[in-house]
GUGU-49416 format. One record per residue (C-alpha): residue in three letters; x, y, z; chain; residue number from 1. Coordinates in steps of 0.25 Angstrom, whole numbers, plus 2048, in hexadecimal, padded with zeros to 3 digits. Layout:
N
{rec "ala",{X,Y,Z},"A",NUM}
...
% end
This chain:
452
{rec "unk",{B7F,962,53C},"A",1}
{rec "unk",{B8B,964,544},"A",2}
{rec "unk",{B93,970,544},"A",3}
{rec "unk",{BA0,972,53E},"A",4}
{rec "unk",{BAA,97D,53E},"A",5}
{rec "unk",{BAF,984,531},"A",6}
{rec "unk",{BBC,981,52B},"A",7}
{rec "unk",{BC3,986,51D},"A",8}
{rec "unk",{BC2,97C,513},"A",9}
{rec "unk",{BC7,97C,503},"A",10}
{rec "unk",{BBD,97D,4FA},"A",11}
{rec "unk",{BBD,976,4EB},"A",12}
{rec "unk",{BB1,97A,4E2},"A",13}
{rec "unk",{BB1,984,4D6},"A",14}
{rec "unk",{BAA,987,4C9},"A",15}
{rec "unk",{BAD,97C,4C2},"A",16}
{rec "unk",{BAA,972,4D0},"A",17}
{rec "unk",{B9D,978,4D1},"A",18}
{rec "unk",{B9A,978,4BF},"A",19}
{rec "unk",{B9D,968,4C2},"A",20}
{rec "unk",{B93,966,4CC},"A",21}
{rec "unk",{B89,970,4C7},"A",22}
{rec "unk",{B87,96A,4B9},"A",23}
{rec "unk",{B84,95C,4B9},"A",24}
{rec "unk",{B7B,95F,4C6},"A",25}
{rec "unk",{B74,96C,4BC},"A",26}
{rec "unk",{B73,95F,4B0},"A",27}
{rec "unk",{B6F,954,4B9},"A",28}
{rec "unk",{B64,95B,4BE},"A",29}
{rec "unk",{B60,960,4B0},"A",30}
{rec "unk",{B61,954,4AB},"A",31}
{rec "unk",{B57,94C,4B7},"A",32}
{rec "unk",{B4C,957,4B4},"A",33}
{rec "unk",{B4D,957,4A5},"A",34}
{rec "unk",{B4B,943,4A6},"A",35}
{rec "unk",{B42,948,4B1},"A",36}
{rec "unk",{B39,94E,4A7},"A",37}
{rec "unk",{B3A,942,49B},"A",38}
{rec "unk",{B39,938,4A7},"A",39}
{rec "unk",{B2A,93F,4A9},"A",40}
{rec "unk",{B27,940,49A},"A",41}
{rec "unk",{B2B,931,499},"A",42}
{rec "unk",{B23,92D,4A5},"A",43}
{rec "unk",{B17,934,49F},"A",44}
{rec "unk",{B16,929,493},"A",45}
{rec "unk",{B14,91F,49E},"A",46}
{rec "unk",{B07,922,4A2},"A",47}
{rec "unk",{B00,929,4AB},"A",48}
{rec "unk",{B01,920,4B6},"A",49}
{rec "unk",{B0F,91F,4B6},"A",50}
{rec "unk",{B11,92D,4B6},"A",51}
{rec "unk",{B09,92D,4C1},"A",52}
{rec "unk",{B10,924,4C7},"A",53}
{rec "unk",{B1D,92B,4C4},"A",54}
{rec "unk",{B1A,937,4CB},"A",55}
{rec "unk",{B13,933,4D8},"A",56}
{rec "unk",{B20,92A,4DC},"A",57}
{rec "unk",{B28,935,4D7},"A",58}
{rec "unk",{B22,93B,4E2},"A",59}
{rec "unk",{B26,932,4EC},"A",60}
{rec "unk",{B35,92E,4E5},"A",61}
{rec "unk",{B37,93D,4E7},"A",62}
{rec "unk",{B38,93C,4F5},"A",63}
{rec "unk",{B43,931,4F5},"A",64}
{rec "unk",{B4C,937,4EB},"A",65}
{rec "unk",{B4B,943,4F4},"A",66}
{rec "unk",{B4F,93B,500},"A",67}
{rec "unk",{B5C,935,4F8},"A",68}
{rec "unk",{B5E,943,4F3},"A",69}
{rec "unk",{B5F,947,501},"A",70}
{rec "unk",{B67,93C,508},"A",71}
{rec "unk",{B72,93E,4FB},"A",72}
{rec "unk",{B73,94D,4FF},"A",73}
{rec "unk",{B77,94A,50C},"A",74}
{rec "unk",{B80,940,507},"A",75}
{rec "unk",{B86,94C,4FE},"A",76}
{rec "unk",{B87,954,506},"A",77}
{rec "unk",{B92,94C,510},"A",78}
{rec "unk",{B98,947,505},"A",79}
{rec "unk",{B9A,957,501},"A",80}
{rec "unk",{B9F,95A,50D},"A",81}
{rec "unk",{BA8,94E,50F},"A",82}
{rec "unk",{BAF,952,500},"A",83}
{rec "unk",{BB0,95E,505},"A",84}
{rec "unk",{BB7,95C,511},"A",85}
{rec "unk",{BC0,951,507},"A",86}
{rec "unk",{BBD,944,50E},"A",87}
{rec "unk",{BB9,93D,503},"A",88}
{rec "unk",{BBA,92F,50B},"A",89}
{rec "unk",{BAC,936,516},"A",90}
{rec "unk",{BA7,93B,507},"A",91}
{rec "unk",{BA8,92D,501},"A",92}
{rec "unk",{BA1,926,50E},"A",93}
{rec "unk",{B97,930,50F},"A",94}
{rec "unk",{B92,92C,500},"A",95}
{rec "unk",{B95,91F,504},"A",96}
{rec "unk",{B8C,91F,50F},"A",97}
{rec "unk",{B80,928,508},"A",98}
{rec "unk",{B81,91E,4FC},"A",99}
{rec "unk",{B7F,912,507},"A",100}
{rec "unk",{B73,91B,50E},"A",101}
{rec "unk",{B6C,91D,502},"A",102}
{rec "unk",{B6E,90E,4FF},"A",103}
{rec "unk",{B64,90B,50B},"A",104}
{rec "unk",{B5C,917,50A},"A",105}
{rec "unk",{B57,915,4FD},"A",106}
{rec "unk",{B55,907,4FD},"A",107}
{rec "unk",{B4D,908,50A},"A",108}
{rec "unk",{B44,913,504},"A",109}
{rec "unk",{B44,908,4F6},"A",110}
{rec "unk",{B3F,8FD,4FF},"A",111}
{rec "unk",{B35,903,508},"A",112}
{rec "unk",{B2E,90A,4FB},"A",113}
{rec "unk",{B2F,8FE,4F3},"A",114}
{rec "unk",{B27,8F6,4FE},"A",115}
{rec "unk",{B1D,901,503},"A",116}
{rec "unk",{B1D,909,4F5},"A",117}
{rec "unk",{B10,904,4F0},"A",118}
{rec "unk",{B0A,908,4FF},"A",119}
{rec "unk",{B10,914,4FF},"A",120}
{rec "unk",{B0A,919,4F0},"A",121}
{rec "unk",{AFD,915,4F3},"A",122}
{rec "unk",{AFC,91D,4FF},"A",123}
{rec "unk",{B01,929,4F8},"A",124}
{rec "unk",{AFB,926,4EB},"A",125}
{rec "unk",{AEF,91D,4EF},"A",126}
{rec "unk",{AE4,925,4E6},"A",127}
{rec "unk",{AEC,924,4D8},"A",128}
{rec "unk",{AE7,91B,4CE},"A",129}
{rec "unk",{AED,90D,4CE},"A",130}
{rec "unk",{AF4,90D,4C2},"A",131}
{rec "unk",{AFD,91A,4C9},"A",132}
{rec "unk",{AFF,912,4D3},"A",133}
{rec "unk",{B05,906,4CC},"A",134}
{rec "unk",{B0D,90F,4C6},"A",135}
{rec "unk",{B10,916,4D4},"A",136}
{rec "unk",{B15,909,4DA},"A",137}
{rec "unk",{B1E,905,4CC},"A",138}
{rec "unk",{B26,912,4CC},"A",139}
{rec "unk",{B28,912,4DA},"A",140}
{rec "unk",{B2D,905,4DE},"A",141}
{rec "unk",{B37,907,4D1},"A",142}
{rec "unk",{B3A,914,4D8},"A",143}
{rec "unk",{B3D,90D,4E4},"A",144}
{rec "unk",{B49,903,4DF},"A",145}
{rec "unk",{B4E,911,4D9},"A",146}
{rec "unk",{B51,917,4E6},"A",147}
{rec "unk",{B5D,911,4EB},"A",148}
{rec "unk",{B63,914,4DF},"A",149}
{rec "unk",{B5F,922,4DF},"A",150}
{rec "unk",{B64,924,4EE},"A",151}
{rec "unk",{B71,91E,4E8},"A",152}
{rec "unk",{B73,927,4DF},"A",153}
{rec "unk",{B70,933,4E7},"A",154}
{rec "unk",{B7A,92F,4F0},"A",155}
{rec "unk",{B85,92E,4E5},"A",156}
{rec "unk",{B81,93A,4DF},"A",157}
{rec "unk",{B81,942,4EC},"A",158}
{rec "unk",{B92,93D,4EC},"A",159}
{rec "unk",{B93,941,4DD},"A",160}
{rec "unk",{B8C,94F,4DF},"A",161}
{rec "unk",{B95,951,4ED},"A",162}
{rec "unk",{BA2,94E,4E5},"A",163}
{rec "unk",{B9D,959,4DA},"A",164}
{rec "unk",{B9A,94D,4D0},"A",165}
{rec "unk",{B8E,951,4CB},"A",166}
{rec "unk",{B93,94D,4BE},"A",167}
{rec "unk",{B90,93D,4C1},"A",168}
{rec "unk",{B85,93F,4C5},"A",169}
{rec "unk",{B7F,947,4B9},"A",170}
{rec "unk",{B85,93B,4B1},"A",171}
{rec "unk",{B7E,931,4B8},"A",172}
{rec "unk",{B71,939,4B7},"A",173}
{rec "unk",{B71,93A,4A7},"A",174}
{rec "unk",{B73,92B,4A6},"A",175}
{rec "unk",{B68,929,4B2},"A",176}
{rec "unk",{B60,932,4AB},"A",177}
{rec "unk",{B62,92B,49F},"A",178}
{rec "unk",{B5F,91E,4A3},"A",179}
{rec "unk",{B52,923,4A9},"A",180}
{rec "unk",{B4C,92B,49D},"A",181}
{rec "unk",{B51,91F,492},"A",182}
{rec "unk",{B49,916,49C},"A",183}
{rec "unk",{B3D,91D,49E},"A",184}
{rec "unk",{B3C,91E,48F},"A",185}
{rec "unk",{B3F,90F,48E},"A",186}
{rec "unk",{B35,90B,49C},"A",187}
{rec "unk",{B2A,914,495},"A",188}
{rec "unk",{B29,914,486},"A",189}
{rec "unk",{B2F,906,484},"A",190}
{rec "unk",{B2C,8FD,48F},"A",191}
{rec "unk",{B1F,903,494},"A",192}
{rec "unk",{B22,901,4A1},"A",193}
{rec "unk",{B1B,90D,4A7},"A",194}
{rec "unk",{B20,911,4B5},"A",195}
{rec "unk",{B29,906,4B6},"A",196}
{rec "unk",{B2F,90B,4A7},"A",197}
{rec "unk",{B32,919,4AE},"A",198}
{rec "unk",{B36,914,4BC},"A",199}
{rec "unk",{B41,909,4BB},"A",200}
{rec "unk",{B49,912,4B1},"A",201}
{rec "unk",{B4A,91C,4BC},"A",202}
{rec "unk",{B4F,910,4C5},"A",203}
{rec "unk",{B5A,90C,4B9},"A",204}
{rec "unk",{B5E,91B,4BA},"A",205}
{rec "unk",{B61,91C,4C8},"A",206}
{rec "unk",{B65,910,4C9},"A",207}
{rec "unk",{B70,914,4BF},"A",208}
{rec "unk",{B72,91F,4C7},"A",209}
{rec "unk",{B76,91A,4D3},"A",210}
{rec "unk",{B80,910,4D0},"A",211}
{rec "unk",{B86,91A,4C4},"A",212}
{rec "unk",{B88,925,4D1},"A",213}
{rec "unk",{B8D,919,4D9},"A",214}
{rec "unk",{B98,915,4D1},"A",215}
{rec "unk",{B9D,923,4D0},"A",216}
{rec "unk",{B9B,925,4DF},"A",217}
{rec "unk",{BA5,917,4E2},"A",218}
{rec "unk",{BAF,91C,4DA},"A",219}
{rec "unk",{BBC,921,4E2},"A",220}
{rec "unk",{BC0,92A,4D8},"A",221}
{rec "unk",{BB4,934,4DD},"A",222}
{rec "unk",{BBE,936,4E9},"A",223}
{rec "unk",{BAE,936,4F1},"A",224}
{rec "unk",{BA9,927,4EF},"A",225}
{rec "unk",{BA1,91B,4F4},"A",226}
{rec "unk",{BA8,910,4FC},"A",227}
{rec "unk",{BA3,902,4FE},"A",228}
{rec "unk",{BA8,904,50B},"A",229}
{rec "unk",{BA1,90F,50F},"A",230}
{rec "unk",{B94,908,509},"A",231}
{rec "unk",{B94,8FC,512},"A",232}
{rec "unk",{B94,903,51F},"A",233}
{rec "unk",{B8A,90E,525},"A",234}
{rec "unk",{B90,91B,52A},"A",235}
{rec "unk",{B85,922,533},"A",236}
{rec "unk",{B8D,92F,536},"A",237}
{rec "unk",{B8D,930,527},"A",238}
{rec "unk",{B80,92D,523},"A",239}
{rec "unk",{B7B,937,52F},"A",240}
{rec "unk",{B83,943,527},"A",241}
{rec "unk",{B7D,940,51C},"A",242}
{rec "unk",{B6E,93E,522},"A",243}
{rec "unk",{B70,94A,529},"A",244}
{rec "unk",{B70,952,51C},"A",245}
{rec "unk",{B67,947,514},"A",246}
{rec "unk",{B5C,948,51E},"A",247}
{rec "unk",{B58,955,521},"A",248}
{rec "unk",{B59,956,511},"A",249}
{rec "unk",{B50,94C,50F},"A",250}
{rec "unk",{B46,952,519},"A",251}
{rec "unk",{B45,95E,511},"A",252}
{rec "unk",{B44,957,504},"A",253}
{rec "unk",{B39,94E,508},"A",254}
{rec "unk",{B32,95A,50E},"A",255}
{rec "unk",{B32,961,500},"A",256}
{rec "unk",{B2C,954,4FA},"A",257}
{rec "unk",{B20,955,503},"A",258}
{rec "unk",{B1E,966,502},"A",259}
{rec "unk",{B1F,963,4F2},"A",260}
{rec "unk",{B15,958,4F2},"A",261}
{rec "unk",{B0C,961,4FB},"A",262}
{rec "unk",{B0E,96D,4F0},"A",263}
{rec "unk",{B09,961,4E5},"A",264}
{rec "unk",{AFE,963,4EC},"A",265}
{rec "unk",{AFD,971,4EF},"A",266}
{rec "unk",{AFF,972,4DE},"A",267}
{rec "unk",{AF4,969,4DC},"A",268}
{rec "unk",{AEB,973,4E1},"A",269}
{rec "unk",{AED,97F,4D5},"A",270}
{rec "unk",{AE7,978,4C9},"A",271}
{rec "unk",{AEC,972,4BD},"A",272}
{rec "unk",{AF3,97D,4B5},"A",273}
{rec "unk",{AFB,980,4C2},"A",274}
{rec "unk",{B00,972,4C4},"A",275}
{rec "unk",{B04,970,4B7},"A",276}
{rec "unk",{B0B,97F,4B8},"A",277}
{rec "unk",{B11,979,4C6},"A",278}
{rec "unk",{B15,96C,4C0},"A",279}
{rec "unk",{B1C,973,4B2},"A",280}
{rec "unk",{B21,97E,4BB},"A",281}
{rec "unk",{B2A,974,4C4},"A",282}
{rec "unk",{B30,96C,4B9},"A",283}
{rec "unk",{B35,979,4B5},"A",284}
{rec "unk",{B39,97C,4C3},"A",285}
{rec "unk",{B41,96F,4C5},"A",286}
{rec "unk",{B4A,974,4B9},"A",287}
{rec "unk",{B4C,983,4BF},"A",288}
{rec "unk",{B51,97D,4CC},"A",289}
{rec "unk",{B5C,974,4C7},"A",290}
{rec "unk",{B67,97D,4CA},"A",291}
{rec "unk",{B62,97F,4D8},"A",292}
{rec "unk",{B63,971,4DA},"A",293}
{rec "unk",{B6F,96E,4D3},"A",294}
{rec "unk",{B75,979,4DB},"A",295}
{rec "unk",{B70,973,4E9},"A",296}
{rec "unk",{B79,966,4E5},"A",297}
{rec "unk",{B86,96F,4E3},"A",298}
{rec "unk",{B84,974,4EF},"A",299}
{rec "unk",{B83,967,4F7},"A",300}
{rec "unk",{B90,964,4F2},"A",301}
{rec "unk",{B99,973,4F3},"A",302}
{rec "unk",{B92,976,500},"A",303}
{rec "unk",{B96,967,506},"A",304}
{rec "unk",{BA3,967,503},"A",305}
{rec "unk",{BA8,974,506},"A",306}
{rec "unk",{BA1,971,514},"A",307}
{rec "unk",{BA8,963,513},"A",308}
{rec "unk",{BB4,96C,512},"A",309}
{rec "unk",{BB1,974,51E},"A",310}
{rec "unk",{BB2,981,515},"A",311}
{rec "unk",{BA8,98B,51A},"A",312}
{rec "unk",{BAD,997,512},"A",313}
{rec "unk",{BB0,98F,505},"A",314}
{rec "unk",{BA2,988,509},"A",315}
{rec "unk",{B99,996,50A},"A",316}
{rec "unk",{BA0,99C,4FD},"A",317}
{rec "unk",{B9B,990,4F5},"A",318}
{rec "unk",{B8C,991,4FC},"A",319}
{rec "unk",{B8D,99F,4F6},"A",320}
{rec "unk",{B93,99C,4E8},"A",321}
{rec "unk",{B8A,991,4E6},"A",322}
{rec "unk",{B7C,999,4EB},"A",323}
{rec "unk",{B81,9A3,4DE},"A",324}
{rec "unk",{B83,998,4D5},"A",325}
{rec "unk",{B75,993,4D8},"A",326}
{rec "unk",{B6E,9A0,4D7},"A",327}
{rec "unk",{B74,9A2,4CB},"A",328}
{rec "unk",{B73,994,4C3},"A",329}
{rec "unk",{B65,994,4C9},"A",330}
{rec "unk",{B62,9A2,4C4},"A",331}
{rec "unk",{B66,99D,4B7},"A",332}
{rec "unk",{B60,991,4B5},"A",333}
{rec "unk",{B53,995,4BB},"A",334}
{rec "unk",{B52,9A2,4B2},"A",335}
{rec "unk",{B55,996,4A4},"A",336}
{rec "unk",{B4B,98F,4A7},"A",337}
{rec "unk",{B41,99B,4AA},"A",338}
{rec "unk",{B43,99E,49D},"A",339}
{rec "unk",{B42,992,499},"A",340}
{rec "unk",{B37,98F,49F},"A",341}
{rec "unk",{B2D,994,492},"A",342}
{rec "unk",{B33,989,48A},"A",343}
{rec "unk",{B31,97E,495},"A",344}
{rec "unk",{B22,982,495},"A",345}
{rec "unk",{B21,980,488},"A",346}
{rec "unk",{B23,971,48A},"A",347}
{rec "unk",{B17,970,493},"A",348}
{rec "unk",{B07,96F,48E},"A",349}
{rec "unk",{B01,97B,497},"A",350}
{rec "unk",{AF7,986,498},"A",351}
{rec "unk",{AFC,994,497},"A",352}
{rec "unk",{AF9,995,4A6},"A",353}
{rec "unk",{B01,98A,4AB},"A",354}
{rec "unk",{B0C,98F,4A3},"A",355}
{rec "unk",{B0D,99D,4A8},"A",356}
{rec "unk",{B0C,998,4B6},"A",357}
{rec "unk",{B17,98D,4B4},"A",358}
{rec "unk",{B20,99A,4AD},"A",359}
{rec "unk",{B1E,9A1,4B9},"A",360}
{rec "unk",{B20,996,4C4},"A",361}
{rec "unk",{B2D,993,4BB},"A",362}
{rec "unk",{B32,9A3,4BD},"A",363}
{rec "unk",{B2D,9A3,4CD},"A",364}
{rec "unk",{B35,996,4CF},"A",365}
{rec "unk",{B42,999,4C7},"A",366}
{rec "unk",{B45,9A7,4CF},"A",367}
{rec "unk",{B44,9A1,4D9},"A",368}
{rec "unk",{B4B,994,4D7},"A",369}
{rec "unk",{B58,99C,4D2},"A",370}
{rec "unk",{B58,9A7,4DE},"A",371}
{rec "unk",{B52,99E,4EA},"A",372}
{rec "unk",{B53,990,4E8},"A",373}
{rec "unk",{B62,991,4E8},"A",374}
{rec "unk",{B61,995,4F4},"A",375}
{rec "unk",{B57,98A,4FB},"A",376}
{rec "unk",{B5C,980,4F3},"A",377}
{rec "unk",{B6B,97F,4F0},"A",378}
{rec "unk",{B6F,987,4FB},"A",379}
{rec "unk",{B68,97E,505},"A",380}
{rec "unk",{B70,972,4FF},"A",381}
{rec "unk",{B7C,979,503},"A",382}
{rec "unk",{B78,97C,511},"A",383}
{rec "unk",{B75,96E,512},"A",384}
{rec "unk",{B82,96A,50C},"A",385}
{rec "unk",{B88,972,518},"A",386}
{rec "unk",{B81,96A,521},"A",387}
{rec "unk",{B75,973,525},"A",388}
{rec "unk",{B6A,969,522},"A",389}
{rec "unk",{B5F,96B,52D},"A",390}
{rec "unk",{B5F,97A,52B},"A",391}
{rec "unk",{B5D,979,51B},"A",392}
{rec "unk",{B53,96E,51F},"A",393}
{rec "unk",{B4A,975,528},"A",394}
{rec "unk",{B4A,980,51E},"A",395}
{rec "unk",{B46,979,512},"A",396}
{rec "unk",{B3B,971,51A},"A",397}
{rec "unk",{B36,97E,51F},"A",398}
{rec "unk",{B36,985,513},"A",399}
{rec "unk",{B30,97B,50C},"A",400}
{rec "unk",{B25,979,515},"A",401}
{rec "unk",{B24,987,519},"A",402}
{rec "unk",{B26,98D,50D},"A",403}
{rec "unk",{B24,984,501},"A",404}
{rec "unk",{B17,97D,506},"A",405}
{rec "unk",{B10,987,50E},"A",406}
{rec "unk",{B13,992,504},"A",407}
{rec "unk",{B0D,98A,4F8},"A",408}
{rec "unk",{AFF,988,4FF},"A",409}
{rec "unk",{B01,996,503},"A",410}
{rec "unk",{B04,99C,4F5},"A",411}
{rec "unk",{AFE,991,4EC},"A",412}
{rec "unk",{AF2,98E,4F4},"A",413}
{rec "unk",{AEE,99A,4FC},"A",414}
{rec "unk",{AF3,9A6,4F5},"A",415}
{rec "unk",{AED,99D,4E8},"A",416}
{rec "unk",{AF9,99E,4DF},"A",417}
{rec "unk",{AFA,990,4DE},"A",418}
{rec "unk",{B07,989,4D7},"A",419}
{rec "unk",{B0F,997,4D6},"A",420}
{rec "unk",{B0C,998,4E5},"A",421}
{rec "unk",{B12,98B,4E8},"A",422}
{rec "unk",{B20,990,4DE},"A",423}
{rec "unk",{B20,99E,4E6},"A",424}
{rec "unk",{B20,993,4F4},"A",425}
{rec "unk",{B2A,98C,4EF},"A",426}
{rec "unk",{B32,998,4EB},"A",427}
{rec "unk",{B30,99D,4FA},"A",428}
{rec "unk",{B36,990,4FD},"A",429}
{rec "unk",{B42,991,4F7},"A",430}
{rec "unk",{B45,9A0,4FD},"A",431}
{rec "unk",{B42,99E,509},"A",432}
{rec "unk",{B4B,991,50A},"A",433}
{rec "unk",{B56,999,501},"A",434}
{rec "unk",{B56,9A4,50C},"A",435}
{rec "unk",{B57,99B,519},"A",436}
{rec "unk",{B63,992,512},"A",437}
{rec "unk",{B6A,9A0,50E},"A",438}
{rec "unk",{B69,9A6,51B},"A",439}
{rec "unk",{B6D,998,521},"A",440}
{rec "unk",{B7B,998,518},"A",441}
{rec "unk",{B7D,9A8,51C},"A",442}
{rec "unk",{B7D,9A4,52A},"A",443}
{rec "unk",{B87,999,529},"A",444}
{rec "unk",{B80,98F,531},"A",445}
{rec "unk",{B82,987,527},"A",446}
{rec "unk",{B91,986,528},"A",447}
{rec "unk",{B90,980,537},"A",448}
{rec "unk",{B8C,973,533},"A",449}
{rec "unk",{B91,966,52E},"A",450}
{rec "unk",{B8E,95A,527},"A",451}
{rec "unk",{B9A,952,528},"A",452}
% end
């Protein structure tokens, strides 16, 4: 990144910016996890082979949506700081030119998997039973003529989220969501379509999606919005701002897929009761994390456009500000669903064993997750927001690796503590990231760099 030299800016968030943001972000989220779990029970009454089906592609969709993900955080993260330096006309040609990057992105990717899909399966998955794979190849080539559409609407949603509407988004989601569960239901119980029944209603959904978030994204009363202008022409020094942060982003998720799919297999190794504990304690665990995630959004969006602004002072106060307003949300949050977690265990058919192990993988996790993940998590989105990219990169790639991976055979395998060996590896994770990312922001290195 090159350097840049501080200047005084004006800053223009407060409480009631930030309550804005904060909520539809905290309910979207609430809401994906909550259809995320009727999606699975709905899919279950499509046999077994289609939730077989279901979860192997999953697998492989997940690395995709991680790769959008990241190409839109780049994209909001210029947008951000081109609001915040008030030149909505850069902002505007800069989601114009994401929007038209992730276009050709996303259909390149649908292309090649629709024509070497069914190849690519059956190198992976070559020993499952045949009916699996039908359904392995149904799902995904529906999946495939859904990612266009999903990169499209990242990209809108990143312009949304930069502008602080966060509310549109959440609106589009209920419907989305809507549309998804109501045609599941239908796919499933009425039609009998299998697979199919529970893949194309997610294609109807994010279909809907997109062109919901790109009609709001073309309107000129956003002040931020798409041109058809900007569209029909490819601006290299744009898109190279935006891969600069989307890239290195993108590494350190795909990295995280592969060290998650290698502790799959790591779990695999303790024994039924302590998969089962693993796989109840991590749908517990995704709903303890929510406001850590939420939080890492927020600060994409403050952090950009104060260093858009070129105000460092104002900049580090809100780093500050918004690092005790995670603690404290997180703190929150994660000590509810402790104790709610008794109630939630009751939903699930288990031994006695599996569920004190599960109650205490909850309480390891959830101390953790309100005191260090804000730290590893949101706080490396603000860095990233600032422009520090490859330092947050090479940390999270080393500290996954180094710490996550190695940790979990060490305490999971060799010191036998199986899946609570893995929890302590990934808690190591977190604080040995959340300590290198603080002491980068104390430094102020951060401040020295610039995206835009």
């Amino acid at each position: 990144m090159e350097k840049v030299e501080t200047t005084n800016g004006k800053s223009f968030f407060d409480n009631q910016t930030l309550k804005r943001m904060i909520v539809p972000l905290f309910l979207e989220q609430l809401l994906l996890l909550l259809v995320g779990i009727v999606d699975t029970l709905v899919i279950s009454y499509a046999g077994e082979s289609a939730v077989s089906g279901v979860s192997l592609v999953n697998q492989f969709n997940t690395v995709f949506i991680f790769l959008f993900t990241a190409l839109a955080s780049g994209g909001a993260v210029v947008i951000s700081q081109y609001i915040g330096r008030r030149d909505t006309e850069k902002a505007g040609e800069s989601a114009s030119q994401q929007l038209l990057f992730s276009c050709v992105f996303s259909l390149v990717l649908a292309i090649g998997v629709l024509l070497g899909g069914r190849s690519l399966l059956q190198l992976l998955f070559s020993r499952v039973e045949k009916d699996v794979m039908t359904a392995c190849v149904t799902y995904l080539r529906i999946s495939a003529y859904s990612y266009p559409a999903l990169a499209i609407y990242n990209a809108g949603a990143s312009l949304c989220r930069s502008m602080g509407r966060t509310k549109i988004t959440m609106d589009i989601s209920i419907i989305a969501n809507i549309i998804n569960v109501m045609g599941n239901l239908v796919g499933v119980f009425v039609l009998r379509a299998g697979v199919a029944g529970v893949a194309y209603p997610s294609l109807i959904s994010r279909s809907f999606s997109a062109a919901a978030v790109t009609w709001y994204c073309f309107s000129r009363k956003n002040g931020v919005f798409y041109q058809a202008a900007w569209l029909s022409r490819w601006n290299g020094q744009l898109l190279k701002r935006i891969l600069r942060i989307a890239v290195p982003n993108g590494i350190e998720s795909g990295i995280f897929q592969l060290v998650k799919v290698a502790l799959s297999s790591i779990v695999a190794l303790f024994g039924t009761y302590q998969i089962a504990a693993n796989g109840i304690a991590q749908s517990i665990w995704s709903l303890a994390a929510m406001c850590g995630t939420v939080m890492g959004t927020v600060f994409l969006t403050v952090i950009g456009q104060c260093m858009g602004a070129g105000d460092i002072p104002a900049t580090e106060g809100w780093f500050r500000r918004l690092m005790k307003l995670t603690v404290l949300l997180s703190s929150g949050w994660n000590a509810f669903i402790f104790v709610l977690t008794p109630l939630l265990l009751r939903c699930y058919a288990m031994e006695l064993e599996t569920a004190r192990l599960v109650f205490w993988l909850v309480l390891l996790h959830n101390v953790f997750n309100a005191v260090a993940f804000p730290f590893s998590g949101a706080l490396g989105n603000g860095l990233r927001a600032a422009g520090d990219v490859t330092f947050t990169m090479v940390v999270a790639i080393a500290s996954t690796i180094g710490g996550r991976f190695l940790l979990s055979w060490l305490f999971g395998v060799v010191m036998g503590l199986g899946v609570m060996g893995i929890a302590i590896a990934m808690c190591y994770d977190w604080v040995i990231r959340g300590v290198l990312y603080y002491q980068r922001f104390c430094s102020g290195k951060w401040t020295k760099y610039r995206v835009i």
